[in-house]
N, C-alpha and C positions, 0 to 999 in steps of 0.2 A: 613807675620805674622804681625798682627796690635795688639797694647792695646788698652783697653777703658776702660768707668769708672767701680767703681766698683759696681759687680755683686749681683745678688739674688740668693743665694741659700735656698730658702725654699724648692725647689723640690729634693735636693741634701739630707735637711737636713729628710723630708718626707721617703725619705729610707729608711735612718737610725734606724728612727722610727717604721717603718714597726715590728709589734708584740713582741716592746720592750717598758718598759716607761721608757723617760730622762725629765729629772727634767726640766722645766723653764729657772730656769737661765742657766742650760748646754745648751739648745734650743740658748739663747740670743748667748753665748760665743761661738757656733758655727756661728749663721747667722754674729757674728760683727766681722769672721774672715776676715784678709785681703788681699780679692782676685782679682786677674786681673784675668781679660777677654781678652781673645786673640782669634782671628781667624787664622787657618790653612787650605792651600789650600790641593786643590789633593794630596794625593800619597808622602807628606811630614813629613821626618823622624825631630821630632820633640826634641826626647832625644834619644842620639845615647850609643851603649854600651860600655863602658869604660871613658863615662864623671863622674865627680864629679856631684854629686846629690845637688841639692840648692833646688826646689821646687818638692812638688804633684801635680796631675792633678785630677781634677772633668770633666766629659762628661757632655757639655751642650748640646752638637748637631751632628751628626753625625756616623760616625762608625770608628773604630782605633783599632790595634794590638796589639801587645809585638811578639815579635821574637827574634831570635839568629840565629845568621850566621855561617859560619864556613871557613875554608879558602878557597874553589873553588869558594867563594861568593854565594853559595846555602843559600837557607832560609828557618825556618823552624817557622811557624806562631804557639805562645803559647799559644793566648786566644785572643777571640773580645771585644772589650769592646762597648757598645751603651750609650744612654741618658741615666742621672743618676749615671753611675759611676764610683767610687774611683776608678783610673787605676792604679797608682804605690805608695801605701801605705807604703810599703817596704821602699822606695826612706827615707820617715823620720829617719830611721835606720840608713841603708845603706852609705855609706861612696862612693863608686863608685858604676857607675851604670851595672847589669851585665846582661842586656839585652836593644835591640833598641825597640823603638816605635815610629809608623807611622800614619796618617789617613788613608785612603779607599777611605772618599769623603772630601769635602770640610767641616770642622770642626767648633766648638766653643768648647772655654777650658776655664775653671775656672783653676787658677793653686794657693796655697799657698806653703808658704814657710816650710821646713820641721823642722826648728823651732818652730812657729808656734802650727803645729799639735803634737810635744812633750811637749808645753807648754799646749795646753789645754786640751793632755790626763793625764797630770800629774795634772789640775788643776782639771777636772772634768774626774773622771775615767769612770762612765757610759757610756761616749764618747769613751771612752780606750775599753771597751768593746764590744760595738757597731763599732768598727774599725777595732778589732782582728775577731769580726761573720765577718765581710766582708772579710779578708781574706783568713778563712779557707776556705769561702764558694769558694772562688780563689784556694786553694787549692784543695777542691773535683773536683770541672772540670779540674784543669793539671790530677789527678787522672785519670778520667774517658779518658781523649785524650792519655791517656798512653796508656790505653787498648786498646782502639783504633786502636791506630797507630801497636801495640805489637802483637794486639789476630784476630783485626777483618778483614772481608774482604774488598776490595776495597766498591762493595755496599753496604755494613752495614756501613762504615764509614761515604760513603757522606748521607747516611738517619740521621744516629745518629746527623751528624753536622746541618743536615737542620731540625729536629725535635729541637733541644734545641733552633735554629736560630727562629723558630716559636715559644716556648714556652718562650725563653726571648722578642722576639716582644711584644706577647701580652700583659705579666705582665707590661711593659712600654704605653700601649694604641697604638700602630702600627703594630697590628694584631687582628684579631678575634678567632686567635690558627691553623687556615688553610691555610690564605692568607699573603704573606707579599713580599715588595721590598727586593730583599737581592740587595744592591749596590758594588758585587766586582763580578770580574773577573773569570773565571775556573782556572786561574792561582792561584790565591789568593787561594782559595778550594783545588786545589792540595799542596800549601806551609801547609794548614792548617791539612790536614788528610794522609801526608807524601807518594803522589802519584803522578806521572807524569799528566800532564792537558792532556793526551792523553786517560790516564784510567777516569781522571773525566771526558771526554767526556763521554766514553763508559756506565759508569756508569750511567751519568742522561740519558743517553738514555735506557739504559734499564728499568730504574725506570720508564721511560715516557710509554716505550713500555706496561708493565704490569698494566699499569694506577695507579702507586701508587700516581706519583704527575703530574701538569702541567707545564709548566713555558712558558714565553712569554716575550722579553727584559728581565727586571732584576726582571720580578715578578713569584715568586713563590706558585703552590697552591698544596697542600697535599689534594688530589682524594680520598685516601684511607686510610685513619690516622688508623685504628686497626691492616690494614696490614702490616703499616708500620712502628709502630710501634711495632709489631713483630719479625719482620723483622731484626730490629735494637734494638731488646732487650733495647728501650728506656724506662727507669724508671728514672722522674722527681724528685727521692727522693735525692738525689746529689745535688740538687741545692737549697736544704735545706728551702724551701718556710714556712714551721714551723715556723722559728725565731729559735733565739737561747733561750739555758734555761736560766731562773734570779733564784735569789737568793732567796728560800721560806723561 
């Protein structure tokens, strides 16, 4: 893990922004936060669970977790995070930390410190707001992975994950809604939809057999996106693409 100077987050703060208005100087007091840039390699658990919390994390590059283990050392993967976003928001609260996080692949991290981000939603609340939509919207996907892992079957799961997996590619520009790299493991896919990498074998093969999707190395293509999103009773409204409500 290396530091470098400090970063730009105009793409971080563009988010945010997304079908909200923040004021100028809120804009300014976000970009002249004080963030390092750090690089993480492979498969590197970055904030482990039960540290004291000191900093946030922004996604500049890569793909990264959150999980929680248990004592046989099983792992149960709570959400992906990619380019663009706020990974533990919480952490500014939060006094300990009560879950781990890792990369996937080789990383870039914006991190500030979680004073900082109570200093400038206290200073500029629209920021406060626009920090709180980002969460919930964290909170409707553990939602949606509950039912999941609670209601559904093994292949309705791995569709549902590899549907939202193409539907956040695209919104970030690394998809077209059909095609995308997914850079983890069946192993990872199993930690993530609470099934042995022996069923997520079975599963992408079946999905493959009925042509719902393709895949080829780490690239995945959706063949039959109506089917399979049938299938997988996938509805995009969870991920709250609206914006949140302001104040009329």
């Amino acid at each position: 893990m290396s530091a470098h100077s400090k970063p730009d987050l105009r793409a971080h703060l563009a988010k945010f922004m997304r079908g909200r208005p923040i004021s100028k100087e809120a804009q300014q007091a976000f970009l002249d936060l004080d963030a390092k840039r750090q690089e993480v390699g492979m498969y590197q658990d970055f904030v482990r669970e039960g540290e004291p919390t000191e900093r946030c994390c922004f996604v500049e590059s890569g793909l990264i977790s959150r999980y929680k283990t248990w004592r046989t050392g099983g792992r149960q993967i709570i959400s992906f995070h990619l380019r663009g976003d706020f990974i533990d928001l919480s952490s500014s609260l939060i006094k300990i930390q009560d879950h781990g996080i890792r990369t996937h692949t080789p990383s870039v991290l914006f991190t500030v410190t979680c004073n900082d981000i109570l200093r400038l939603t206290a200073d500029y609340p629209e920021l406060g707001r626009a920090f709180w939509f980002d969460t919930l919207v964290d909170a409707a996907i553990f939602q949606k992975w509950t039912l999941n892992v609670g209601r559904r079957t093994a292949r309705e799961r791995v569709a549902h994950l590899l549907l939202e997996f193409a539907y956040r590619f695209e919104a970030i520009g690394q998809s077209d809604g059909r095609e995308f790299i997914l850079p983890i493991t069946q192993a990872d896919l199993a930690d993530a939809v609470g099934l042995s990498p022996v069923h997520i074998n079975r599963s992408l093969q079946w999905l493959r057999s009925q042509r719902l999707i393709r895949t080829f190395s780490k690239t995945v293509i959706i063949e039959d996106m109506e089917a399979l999103v049938a299938m997988a009773d996938f509805r995009s409204a969870y991920l709250h693409p609206e914006g949140p409500r302001e104040l009329t």
